[in-house]
LODO-369849 format. One record per atom (N, C-alpha, C): x, y, z. Coordinates in steps of 0.2 Angstrom, whole numbers, padded with zeros to 4 digits, always signed. Example, Ala and Ser with C-alpha at 12.3 -4.5 7.8 and 13.67 -1.06 7.14 Angstrom:
BEGIN
+0066-0028+0039;+0062-0022+0039;+0066-0016+0039;+0064-0011+0035;+0068-0005+0036;+0064+0000+0039;
// end
This chain:
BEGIN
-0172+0080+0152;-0176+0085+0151;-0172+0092+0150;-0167+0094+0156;-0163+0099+0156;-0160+0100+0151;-0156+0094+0149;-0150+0095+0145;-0152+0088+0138;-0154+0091+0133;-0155+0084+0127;-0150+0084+0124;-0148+0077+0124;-0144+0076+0121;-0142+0078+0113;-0146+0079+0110;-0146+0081+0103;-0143+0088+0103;-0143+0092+0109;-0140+0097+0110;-0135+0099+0110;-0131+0093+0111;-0124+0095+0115;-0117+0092+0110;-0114+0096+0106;-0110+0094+0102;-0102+0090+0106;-0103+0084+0102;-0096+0078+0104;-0090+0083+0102;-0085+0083+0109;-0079+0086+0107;-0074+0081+0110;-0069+0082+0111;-0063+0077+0113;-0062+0078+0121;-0063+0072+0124;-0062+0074+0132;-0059+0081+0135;-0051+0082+0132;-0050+0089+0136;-0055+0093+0134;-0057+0095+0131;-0061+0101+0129;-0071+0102+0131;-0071+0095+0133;-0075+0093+0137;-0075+0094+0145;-0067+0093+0147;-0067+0096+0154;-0066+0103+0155;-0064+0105+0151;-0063+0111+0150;-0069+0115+0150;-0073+0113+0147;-0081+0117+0146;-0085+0113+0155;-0083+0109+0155;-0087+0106+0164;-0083+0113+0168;-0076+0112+0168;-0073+0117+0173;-0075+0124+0173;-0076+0127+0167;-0080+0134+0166;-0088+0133+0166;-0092+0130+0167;-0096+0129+0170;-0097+0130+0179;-0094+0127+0180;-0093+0127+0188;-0091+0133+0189;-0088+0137+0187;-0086+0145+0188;-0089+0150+0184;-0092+0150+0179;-0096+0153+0175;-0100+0149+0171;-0105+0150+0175;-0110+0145+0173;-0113+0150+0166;-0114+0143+0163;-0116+0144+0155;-0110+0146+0149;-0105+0147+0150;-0098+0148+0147;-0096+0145+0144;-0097+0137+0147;-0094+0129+0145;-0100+0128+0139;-0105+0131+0141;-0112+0125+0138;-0111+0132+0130;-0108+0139+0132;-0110+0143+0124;-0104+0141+0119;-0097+0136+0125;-0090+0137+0120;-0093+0129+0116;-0097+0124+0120;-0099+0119+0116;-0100+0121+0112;-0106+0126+0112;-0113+0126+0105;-0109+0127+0100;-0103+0133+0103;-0099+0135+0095;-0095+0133+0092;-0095+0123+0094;-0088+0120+0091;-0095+0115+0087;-0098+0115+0084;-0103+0110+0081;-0107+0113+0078;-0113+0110+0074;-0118+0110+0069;-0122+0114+0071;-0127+0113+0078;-0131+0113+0082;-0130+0121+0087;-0129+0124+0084;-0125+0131+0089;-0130+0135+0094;-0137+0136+0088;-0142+0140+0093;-0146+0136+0099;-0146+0131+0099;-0149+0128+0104;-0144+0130+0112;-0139+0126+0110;-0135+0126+0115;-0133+0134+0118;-0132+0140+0112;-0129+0146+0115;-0135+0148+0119;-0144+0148+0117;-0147+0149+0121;-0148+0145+0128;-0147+0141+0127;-0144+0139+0135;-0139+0140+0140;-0136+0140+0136;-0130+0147+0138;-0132+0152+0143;-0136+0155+0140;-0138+0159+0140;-0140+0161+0146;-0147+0155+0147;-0150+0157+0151;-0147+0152+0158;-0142+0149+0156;-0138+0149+0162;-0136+0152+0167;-0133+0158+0163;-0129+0161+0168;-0136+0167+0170;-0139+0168+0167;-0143+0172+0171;-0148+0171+0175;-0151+0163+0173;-0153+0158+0180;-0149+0160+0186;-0144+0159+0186;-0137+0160+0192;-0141+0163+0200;-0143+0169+0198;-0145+0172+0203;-0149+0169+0210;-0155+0167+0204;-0159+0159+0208;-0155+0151+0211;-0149+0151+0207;-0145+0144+0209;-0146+0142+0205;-0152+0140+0202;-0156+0136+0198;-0150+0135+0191;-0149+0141+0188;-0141+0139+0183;-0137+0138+0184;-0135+0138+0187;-0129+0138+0190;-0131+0129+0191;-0132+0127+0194;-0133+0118+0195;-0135+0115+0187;-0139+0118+0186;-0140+0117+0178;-0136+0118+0173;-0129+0122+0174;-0123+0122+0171;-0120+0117+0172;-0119+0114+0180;-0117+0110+0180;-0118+0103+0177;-0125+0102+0179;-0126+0096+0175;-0125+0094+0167;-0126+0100+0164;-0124+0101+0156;-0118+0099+0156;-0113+0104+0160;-0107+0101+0159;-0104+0095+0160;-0108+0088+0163;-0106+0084+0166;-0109+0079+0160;-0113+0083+0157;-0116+0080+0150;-0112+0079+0145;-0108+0085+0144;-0104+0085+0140;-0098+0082+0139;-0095+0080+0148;-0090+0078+0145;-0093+0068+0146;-0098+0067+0148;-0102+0061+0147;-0100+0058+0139;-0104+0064+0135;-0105+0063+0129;-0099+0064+0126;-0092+0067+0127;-0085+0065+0125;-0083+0060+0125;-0084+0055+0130;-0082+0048+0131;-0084+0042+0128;-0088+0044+0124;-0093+0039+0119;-0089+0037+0111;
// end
């Protein structure tokens, strides 16, 4: 529900950990460098988005994470 898959652009593992790691430290960072490496840009960069401004609740900030763990999921495929 958080994170659909149809969302999240396949990159190549490093660049999948890459975008997990800056999630964990700036949530939403990982999930806007996704959006801009693929087809699908505006879904993902609003999520982004609203990640990092979640933050202050937690709520994004965990929600980054899971995104980012989506990502590199979906790298390994």
């Amino acid at each position: 529900m958080c994170c659909p898959e149809e969302t999240i652009n396949p990159t190549n593992t490093c660049m999948a950990t890459i975008c997990l790691v800056l999630n964990i430290f700036i949530p939403g960072s990982g999930t806007i460098i996704n959006a801009c490496f693929g087809q699908k840009c505006a879904a993902g960069f609003i999520y982004g988005i609203c990640q990092f401004f979640l933050t202050i609740l937690l709520i994004g900030w965990i929600w980054s994470i899971i995104y980012g763990i989506k990502i590199l999921q979906k790298s390994g495929k």
